[in-house]
ZADO-1210 file (C-alpha; in nm, 4 decimals, padded with zeros to 6 digits):
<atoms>
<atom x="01.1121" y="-01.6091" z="00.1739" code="UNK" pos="1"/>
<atom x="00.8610" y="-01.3483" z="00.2376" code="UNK" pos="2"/>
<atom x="00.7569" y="-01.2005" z="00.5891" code="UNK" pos="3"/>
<atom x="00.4127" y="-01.3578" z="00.4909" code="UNK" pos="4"/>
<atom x="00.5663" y="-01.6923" z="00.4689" code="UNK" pos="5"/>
<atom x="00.7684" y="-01.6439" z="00.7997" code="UNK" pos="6"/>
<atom x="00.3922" y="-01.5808" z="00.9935" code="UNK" pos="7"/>
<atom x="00.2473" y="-01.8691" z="00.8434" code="UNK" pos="8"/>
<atom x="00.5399" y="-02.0984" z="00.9821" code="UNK" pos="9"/>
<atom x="00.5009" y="-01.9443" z="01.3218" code="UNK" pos="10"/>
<atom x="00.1336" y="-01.9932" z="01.3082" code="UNK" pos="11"/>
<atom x="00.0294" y="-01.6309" z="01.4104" code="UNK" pos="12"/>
<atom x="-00.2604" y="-01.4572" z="01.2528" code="UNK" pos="13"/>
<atom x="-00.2080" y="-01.3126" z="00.9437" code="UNK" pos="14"/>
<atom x="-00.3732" y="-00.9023" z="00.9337" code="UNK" pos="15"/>
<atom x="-00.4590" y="-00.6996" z="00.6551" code="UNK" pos="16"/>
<atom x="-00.5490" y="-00.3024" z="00.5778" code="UNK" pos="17"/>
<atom x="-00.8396" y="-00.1541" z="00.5672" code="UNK" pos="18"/>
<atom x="-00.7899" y="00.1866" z="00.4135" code="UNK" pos="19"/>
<atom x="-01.1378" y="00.3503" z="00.5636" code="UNK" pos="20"/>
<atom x="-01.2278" y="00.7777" z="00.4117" code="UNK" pos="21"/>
<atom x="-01.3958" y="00.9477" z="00.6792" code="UNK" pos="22"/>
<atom x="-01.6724" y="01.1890" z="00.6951" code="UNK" pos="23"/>
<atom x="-01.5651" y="01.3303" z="00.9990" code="UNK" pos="24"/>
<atom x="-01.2384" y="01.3428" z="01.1487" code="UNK" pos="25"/>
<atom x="-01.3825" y="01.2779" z="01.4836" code="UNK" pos="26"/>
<atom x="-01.5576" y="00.9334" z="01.4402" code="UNK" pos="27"/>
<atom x="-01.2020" y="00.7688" z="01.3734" code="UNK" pos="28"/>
<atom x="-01.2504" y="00.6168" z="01.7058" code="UNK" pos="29"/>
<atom x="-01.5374" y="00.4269" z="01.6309" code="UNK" pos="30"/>
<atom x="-01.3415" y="00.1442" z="01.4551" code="UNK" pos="31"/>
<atom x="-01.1828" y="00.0262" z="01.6971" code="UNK" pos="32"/>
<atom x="-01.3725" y="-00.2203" z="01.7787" code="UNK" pos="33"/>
<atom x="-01.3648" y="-00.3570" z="01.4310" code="UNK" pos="34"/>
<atom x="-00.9278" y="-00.3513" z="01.4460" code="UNK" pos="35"/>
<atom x="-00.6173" y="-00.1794" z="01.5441" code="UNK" pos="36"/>
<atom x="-00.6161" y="00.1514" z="01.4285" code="UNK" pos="37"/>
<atom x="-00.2399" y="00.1719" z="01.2877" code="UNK" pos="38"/>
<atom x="-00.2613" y="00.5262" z="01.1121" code="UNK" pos="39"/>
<atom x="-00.4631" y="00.8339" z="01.0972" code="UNK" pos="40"/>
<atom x="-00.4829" y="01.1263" z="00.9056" code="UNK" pos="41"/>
<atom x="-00.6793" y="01.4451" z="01.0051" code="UNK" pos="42"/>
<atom x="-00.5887" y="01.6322" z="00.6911" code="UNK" pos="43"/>
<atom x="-00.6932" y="01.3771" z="00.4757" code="UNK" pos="44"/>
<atom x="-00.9594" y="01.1962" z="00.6998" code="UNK" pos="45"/>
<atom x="-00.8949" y="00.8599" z="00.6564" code="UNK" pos="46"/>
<atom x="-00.7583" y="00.5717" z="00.8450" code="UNK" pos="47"/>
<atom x="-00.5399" y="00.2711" z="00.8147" code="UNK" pos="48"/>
<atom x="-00.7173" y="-00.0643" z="01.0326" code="UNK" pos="49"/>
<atom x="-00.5518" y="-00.3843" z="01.0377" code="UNK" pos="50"/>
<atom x="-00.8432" y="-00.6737" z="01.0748" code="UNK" pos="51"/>
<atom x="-00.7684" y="-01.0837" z="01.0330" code="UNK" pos="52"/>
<atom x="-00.7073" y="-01.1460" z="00.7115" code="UNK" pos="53"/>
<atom x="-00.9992" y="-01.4319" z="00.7203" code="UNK" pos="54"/>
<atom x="-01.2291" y="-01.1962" z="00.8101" code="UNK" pos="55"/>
<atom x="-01.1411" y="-00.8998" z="00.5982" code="UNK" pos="56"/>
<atom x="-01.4051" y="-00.8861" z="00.3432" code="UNK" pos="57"/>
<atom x="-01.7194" y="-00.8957" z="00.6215" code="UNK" pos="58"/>
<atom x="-01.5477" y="-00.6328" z="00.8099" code="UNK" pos="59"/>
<atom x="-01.4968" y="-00.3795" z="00.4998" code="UNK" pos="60"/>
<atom x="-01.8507" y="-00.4449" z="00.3936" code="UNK" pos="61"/>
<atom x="-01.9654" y="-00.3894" z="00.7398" code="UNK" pos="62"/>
<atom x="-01.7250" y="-00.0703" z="00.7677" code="UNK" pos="63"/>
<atom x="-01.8722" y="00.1224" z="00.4477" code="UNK" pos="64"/>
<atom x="-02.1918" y="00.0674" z="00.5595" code="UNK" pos="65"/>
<atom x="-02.1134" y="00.2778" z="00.8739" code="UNK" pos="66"/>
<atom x="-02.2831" y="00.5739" z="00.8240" code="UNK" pos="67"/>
<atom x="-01.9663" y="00.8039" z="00.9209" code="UNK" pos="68"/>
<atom x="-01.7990" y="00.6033" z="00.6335" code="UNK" pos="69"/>
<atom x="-01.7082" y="00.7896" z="00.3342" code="UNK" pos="70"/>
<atom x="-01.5359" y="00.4716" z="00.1285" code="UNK" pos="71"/>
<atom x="-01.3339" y="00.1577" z="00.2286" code="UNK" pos="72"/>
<atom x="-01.0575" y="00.0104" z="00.0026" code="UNK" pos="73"/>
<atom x="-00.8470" y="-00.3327" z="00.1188" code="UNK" pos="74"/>
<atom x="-00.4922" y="-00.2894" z="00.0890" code="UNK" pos="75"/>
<atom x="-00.3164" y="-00.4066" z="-00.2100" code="UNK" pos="76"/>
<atom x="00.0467" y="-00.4211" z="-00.0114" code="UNK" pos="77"/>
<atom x="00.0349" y="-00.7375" z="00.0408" code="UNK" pos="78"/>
<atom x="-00.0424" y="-00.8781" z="-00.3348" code="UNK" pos="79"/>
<atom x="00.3059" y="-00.6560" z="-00.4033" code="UNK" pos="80"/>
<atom x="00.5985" y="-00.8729" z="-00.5487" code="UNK" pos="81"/>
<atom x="00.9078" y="-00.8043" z="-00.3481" code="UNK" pos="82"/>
<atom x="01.1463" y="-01.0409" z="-00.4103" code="UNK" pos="83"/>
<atom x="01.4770" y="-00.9748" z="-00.4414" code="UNK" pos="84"/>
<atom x="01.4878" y="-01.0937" z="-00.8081" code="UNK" pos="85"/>
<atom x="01.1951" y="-00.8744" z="-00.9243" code="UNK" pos="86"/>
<atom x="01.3611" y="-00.5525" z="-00.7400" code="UNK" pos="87"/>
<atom x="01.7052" y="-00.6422" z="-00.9206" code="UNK" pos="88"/>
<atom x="01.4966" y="-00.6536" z="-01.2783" code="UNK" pos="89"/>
<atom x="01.3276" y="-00.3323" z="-01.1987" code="UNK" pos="90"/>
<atom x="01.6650" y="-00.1542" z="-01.1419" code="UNK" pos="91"/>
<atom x="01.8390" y="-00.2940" z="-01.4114" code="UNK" pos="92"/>
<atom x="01.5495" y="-00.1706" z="-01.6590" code="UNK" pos="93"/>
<atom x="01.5022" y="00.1595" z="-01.4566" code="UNK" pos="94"/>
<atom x="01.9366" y="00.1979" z="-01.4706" code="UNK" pos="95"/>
<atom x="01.8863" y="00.0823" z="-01.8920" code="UNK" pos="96"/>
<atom x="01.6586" y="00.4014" z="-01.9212" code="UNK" pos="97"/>
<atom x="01.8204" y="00.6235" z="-01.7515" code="UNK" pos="98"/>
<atom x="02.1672" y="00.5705" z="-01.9595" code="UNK" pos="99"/>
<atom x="01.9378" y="00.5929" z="-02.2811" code="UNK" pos="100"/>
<atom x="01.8490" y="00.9181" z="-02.1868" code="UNK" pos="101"/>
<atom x="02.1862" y="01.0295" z="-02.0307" code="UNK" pos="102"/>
<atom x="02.3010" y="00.8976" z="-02.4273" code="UNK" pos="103"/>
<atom x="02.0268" y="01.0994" z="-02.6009" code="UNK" pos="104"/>
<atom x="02.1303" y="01.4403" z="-02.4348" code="UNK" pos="105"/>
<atom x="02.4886" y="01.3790" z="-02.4978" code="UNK" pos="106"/>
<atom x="02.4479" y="01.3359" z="-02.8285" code="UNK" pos="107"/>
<atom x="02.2052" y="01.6389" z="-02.8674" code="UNK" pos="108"/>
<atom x="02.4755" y="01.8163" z="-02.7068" code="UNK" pos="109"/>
<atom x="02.7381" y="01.7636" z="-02.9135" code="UNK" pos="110"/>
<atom x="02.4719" y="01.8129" z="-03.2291" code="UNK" pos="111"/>
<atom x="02.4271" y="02.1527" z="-03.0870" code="UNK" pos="112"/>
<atom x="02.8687" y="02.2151" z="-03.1013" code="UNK" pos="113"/>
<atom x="02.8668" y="02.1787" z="-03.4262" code="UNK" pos="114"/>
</atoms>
């Protein structure tokens, strides 16, 4: 069961990111009013806002066309699979490759021994 899943049962409102690229490090305040500011970056000027997730594509629209705004992206975190099954796949494939390789140099190796 995802976390997802465990909001919708509990009936709270489900939020989303807005990944907003400032102009200026200075007008980060400005969007509050549009969500909760949950990250900020002054080297990088941008800023992670969560918004309702009913309500996230008016408020992104509304956000580039700040004129402060630099670029808005919606967050793709939660359209990430994370079950436990498709972790357990990745690892076994990631583990496959890595003995493959861990194979290839020990034969080159012993290629170069002889």
């Amino acid at each position: 069961m995802s976390i997802n899943h465990n909001i919708e049962m509990a009936n709270l409102t489900q939020r989303e990111a807005i990944i907003v690229y400032l102009k200026n490090t200075s007008d980060q305040f400005r969007l509050r009013k549009f969500g909760d500011i949950v990250y900020f970056s002054k080297k990088f000027k941008y800023c992670v806002v969560y918004v309702d997730r009913d309500q996230i594509e008016k408020e992104a629209e509304e956000i580039s066309s700040l004129d402060f705004v630099e670029g808005v992206e919606i967050s793709n975190e939660d359209r990430l699979e994370l079950t436990s099954t498709h972790l357990e796949d990745q690892l076994a494939k990631m583990a496959e490759k890595a003995e493959q390789i861990l194979e290839k140099r020990q034969k080159e190796n012993e290629d170069a021994f002889k």
